[in-house]
C-alpha positions as CSV (number, residue, x, y, z in Angstrom):
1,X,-86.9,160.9,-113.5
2,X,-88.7,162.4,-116.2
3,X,-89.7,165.7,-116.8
4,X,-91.9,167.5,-119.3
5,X,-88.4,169.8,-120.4
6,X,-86.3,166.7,-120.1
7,X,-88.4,164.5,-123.0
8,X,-88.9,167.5,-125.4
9,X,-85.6,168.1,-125.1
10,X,-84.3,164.5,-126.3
11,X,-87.7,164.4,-128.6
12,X,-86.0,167.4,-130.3
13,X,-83.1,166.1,-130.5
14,X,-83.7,163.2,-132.2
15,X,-86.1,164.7,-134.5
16,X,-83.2,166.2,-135.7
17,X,-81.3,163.3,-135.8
18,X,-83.6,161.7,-137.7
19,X,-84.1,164.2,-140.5
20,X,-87.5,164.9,-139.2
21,X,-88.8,168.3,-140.2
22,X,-91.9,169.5,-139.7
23,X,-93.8,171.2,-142.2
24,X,-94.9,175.1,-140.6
25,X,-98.3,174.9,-139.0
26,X,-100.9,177.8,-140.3
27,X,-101.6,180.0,-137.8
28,X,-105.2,178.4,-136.4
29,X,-103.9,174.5,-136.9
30,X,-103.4,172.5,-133.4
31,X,-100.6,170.6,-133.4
32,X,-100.4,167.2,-131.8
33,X,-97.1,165.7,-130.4
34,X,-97.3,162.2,-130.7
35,X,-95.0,159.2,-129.3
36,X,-95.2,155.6,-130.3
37,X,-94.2,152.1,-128.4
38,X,-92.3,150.5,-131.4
39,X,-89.6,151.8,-133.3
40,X,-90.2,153.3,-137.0
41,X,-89.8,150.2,-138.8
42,X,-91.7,147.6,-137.2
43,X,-95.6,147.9,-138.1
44,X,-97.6,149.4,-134.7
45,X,-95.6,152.4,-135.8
46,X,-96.0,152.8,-139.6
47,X,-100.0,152.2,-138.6
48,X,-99.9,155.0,-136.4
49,X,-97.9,156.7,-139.1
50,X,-100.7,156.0,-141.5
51,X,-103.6,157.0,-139.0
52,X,-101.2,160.8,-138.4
53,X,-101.2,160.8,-142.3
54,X,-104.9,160.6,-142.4
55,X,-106.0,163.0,-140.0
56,X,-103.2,165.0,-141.8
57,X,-104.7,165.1,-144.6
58,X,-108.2,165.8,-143.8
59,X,-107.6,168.5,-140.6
60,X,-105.4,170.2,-143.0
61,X,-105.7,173.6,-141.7
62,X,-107.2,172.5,-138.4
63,X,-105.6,170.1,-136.8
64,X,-102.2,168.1,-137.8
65,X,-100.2,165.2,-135.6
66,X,-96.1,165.2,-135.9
67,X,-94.6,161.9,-135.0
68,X,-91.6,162.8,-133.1
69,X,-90.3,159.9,-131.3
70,X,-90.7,156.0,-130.5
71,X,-89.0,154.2,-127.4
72,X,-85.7,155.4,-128.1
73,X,-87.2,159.4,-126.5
74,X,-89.6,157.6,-123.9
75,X,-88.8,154.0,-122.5
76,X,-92.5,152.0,-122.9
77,X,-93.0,151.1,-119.7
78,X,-93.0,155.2,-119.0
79,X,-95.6,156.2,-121.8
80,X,-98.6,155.7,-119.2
81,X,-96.7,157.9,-116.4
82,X,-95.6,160.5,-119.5
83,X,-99.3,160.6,-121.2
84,X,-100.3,161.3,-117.3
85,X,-98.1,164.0,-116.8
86,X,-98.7,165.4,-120.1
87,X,-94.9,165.2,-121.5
88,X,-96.4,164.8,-125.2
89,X,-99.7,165.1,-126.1
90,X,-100.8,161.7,-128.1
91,X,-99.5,158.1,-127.3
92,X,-99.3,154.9,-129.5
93,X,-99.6,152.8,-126.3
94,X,-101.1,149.6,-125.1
95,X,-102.8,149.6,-122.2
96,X,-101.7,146.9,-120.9
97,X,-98.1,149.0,-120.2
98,X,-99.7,150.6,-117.2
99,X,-102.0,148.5,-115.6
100,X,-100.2,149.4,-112.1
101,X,-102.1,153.2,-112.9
102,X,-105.2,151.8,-114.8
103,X,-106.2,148.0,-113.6
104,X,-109.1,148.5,-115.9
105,X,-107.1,148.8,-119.2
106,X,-107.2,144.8,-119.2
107,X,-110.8,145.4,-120.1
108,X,-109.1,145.8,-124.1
109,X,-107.2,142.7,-123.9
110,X,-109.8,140.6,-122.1
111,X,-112.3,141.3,-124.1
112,X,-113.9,138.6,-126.9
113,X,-115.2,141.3,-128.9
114,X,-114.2,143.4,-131.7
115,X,-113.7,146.8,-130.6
116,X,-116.0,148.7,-132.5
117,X,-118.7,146.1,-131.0
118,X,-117.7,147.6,-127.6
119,X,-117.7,151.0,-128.7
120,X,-121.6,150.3,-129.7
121,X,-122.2,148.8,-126.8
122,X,-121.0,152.2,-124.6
123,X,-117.7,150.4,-123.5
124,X,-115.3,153.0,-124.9
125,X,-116.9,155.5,-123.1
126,X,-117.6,153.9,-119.8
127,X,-114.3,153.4,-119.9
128,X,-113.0,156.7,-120.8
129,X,-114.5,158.0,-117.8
130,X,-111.7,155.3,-116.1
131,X,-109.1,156.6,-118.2
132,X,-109.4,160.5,-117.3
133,X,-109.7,159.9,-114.0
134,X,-106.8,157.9,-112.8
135,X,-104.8,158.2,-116.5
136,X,-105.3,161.6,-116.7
137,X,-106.0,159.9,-120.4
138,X,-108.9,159.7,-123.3
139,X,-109.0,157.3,-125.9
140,X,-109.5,158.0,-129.3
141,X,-109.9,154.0,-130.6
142,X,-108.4,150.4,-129.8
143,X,-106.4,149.4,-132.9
144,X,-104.7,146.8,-134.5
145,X,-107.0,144.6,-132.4
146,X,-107.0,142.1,-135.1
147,X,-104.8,139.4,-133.5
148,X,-103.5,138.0,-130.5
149,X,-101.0,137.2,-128.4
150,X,-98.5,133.9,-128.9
151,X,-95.7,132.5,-127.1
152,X,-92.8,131.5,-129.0
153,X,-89.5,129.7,-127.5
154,X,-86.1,128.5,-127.9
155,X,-86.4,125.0,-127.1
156,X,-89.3,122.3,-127.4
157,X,-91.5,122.4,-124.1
158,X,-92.6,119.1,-122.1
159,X,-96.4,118.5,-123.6
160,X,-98.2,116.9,-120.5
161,X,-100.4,114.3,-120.5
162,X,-103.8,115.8,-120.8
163,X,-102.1,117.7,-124.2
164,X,-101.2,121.1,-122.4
165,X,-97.6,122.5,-121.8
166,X,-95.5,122.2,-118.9
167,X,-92.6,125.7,-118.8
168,X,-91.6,124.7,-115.7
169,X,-88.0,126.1,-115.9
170,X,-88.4,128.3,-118.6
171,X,-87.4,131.9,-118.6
172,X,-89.7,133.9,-120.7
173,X,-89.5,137.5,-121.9
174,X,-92.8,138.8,-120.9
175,X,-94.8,142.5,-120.9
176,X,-97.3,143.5,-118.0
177,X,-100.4,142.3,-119.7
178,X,-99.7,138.7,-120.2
179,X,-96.9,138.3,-117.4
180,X,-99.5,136.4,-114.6
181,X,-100.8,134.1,-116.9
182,X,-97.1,133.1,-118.3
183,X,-96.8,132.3,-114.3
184,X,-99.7,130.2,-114.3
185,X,-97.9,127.9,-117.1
186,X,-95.0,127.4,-114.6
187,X,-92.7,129.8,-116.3
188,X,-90.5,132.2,-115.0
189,X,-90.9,136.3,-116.0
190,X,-88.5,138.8,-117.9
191,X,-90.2,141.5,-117.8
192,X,-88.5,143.8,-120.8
193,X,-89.4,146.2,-123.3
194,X,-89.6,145.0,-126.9
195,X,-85.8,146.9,-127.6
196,X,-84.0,144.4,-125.6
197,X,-85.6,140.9,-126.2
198,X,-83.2,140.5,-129.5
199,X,-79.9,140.8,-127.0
200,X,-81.8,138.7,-124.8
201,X,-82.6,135.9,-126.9
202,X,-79.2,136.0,-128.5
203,X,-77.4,135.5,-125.1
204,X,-79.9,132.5,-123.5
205,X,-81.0,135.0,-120.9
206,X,-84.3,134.2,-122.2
207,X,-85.8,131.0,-123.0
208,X,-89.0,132.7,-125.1
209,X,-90.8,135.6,-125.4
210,X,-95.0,136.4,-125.4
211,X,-95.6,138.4,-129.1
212,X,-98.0,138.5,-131.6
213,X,-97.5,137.1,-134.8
214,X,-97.4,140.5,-136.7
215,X,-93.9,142.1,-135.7
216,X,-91.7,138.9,-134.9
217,X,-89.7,139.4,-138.1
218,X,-89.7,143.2,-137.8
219,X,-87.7,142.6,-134.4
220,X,-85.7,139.5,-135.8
221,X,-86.6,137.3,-133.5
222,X,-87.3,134.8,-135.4
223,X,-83.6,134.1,-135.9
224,X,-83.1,132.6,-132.6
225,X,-87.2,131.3,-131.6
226,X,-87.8,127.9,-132.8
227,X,-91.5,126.7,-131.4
228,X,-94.4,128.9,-131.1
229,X,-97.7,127.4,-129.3
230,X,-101.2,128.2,-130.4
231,X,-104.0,129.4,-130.5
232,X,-103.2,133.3,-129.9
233,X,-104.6,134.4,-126.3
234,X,-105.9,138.3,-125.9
235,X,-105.9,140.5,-128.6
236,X,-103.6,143.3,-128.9
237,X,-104.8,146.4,-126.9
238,X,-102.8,149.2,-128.4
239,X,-104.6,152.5,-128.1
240,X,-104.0,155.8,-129.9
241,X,-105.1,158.1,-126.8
242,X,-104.3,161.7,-125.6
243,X,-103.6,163.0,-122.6
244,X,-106.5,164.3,-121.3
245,X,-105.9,168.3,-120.9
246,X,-104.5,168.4,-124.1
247,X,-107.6,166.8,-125.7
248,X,-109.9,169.1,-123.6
249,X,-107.5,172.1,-125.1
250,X,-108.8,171.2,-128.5
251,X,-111.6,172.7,-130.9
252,X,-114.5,170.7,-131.2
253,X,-113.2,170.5,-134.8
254,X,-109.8,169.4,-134.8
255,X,-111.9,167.0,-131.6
256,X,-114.6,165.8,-134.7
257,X,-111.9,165.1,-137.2
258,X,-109.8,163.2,-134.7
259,X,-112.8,161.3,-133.7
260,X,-113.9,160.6,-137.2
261,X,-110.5,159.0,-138.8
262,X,-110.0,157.2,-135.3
263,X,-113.3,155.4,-136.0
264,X,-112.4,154.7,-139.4
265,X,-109.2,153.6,-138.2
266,X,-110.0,151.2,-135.9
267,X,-111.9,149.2,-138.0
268,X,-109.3,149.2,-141.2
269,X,-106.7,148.5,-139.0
270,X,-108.7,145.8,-137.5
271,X,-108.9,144.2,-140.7
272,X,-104.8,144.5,-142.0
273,X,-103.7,142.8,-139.1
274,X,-105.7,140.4,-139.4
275,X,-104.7,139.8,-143.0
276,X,-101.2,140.6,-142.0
277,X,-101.3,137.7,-139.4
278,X,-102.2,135.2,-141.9
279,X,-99.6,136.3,-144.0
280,X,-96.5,136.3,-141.5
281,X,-97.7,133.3,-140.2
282,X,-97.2,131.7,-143.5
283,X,-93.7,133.2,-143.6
284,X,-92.7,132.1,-140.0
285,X,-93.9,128.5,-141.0
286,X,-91.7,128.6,-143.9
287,X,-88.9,129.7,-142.7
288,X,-88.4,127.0,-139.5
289,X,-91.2,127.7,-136.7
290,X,-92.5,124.6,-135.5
291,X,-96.1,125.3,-134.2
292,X,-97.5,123.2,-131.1
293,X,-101.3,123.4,-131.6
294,X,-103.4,122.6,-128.8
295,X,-106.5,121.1,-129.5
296,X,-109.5,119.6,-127.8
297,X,-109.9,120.2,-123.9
298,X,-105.7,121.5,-123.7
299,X,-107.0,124.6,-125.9
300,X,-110.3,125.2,-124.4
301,X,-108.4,125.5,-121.0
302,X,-105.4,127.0,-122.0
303,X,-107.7,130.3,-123.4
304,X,-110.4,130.2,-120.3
305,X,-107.1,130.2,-118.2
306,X,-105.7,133.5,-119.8
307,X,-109.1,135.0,-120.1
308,X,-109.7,134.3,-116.3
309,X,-106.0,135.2,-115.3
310,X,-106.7,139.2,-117.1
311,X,-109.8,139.2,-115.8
312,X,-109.1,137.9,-112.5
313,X,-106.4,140.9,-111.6
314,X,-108.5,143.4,-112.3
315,X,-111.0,142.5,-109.8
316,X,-108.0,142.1,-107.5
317,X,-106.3,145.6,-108.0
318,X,-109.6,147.4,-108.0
319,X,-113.4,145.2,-108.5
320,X,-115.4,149.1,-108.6
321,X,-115.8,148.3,-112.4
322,X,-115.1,145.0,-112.7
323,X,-118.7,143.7,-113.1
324,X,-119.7,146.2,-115.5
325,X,-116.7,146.1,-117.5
326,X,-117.1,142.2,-118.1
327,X,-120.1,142.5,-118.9
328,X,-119.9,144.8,-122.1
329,X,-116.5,143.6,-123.3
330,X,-116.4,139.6,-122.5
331,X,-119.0,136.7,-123.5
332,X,-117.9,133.7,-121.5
333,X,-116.5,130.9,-123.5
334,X,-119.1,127.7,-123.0
């Protein structure tokens, strides 16, 4: 099980490990603890490493974020029980890692919109509201949001006759968010975290995996995947978000400057995936992908199916929100 004193004990341990050493805070600055989902070198993490270094650089004296650990201190399908419980204060963390505590995180993925277009329209703070309540979280911005969601495999699937897939006897590696709609394609679900889909794929325990685009080569999948099928469902939902005591603990300055850069950030970040998608996509192409684009009535489907699938669950686990949540973050596809 894991305890408050259990993670900062193995966060402080492999800080040292690492050769991390933090610079001595001034007497007034607020320190942040922050974890990420990805390890160092793959690129959710050196974006969260450049969002740290910017509120860094302007809450100098107020307010500073240390980076002190990835999934090798806190496994990433414990972040949304450890942001609860307030074992670290901030969290590189998609929502879709604890649906089971907060059905209404699929609102990020679901959603057709860019995310600062549902920040104007009042989403990210309807939905903060969720987020404290049953999170015990609050969320600063919904980054990287500038791609989507592909699934790539080790062998050629059937193509049926209307132009969609058939992954009937497939075994795909999959993460909470996307897992029911890889069901609906007649695939069967891995669950895993991101650290063991390389072993995975290596060994045949897995026939595929559900990524985006941006990261495959960080991981070195790409070594053993061989097909990929668009279009991209979703869009990433990663969230930099606190847990909620620890942002009520705060200074309404160190709260402005964090509010201000995570603005900022969102959109930027918005805007390098999506430049970083077309560029590894390029590079995956060249070096042996196959894509299988579906086109016409296959790809219309296949993206109201996943939209309807995310959408779908959350009015299953709990509809209180459902209604209002759609309605803000989804425009339905015609």
């Amino acid at each position: 099980m894991l305890t408050r004193r259990s993670i900062l004990a193995t966060l402080a341990g492999a800080a040292c490990l690492s050769g991390i050493v933090s610079a001595p805070a001034s007497a007034d600055e607020e320190v942040i603890r922050a974890v990420t989902f990805t390890p160092a070198q793959v690129i959710y993490a050196k974006h969260f490493q450049t969002f740290a270094d910017k509120v860094n650089e302007k809450g100098k004296g107020v307010v500073r974020i240390e980076i002190i650990g990835g999934p090798e201190v806190i496994p990433p399908l414990r972040l949304g029980e450890s942001q609860k419980n307030g074992v670290a204060d901030m969290f590189d963390l998609p929502a879709g890692l604890y649906l089971n505590m907060v059905p209404e995180g699929e609102a990020f993925a679901g959603s057709n919109h860019t995310p600062w277009v549902n920040r104007d329209a009042g989403g990210l703070d309807y939905i903060n509201e969720i987020f404290h309540e049953k999170g015990n979280a609050h969320i600063l911005a919904h980054v990287d949001a500038g791609t989507g969601f592909h699934l790539y495999l080790t062998k050629k699937p059937e193509v049926t006759d209307d132009g969609g897939v058939n992954l009937d006897g497939f075994r795909i590696r999959t993460a909470p968010l996307y897992r029911a709609f890889v069901e609906s394609l007649g695939a069967t679900n891995v669950v895993q975290s991101p650290s063991e889909v390389y072993t995975s794929l290596e060994r045949g325990v897995v026939d595929g995996t559900g990524y985006t685009i941006v990261g495959m080569r960080d991981f070195n999948w790409d070594k053993f995947v061989k097909y990929r099928i668009d279009p991209g469902f979703f869009q990433t939902d990663v969230l930099i978000s606190m847990n909620y005591d620890k942002w009520q603990s705060l200074s309404d300055e160190a709260k402005q400057i964090l509010n201000e850069v995570a603005i900022e950030w969102e959109k930027e970040s918005y805007d390098i995936m999506a430049a970083a998608t077309e560029s590894e996509d390029k590079a995956l192409r060249e070096g042996g992908i196959e894509v299988i684009e579906l086109t016409g009535k296959a790809r219309e489907t296949y993206l109201k199916n996943a939209y309807e699938v995310t959408w779908n669950r959350l009015k299953e686990r709990d509809p209180t929100h459902y209604e209002k949540l759609r309605e803000i973050f989804f425009t339905p596809i015609e």
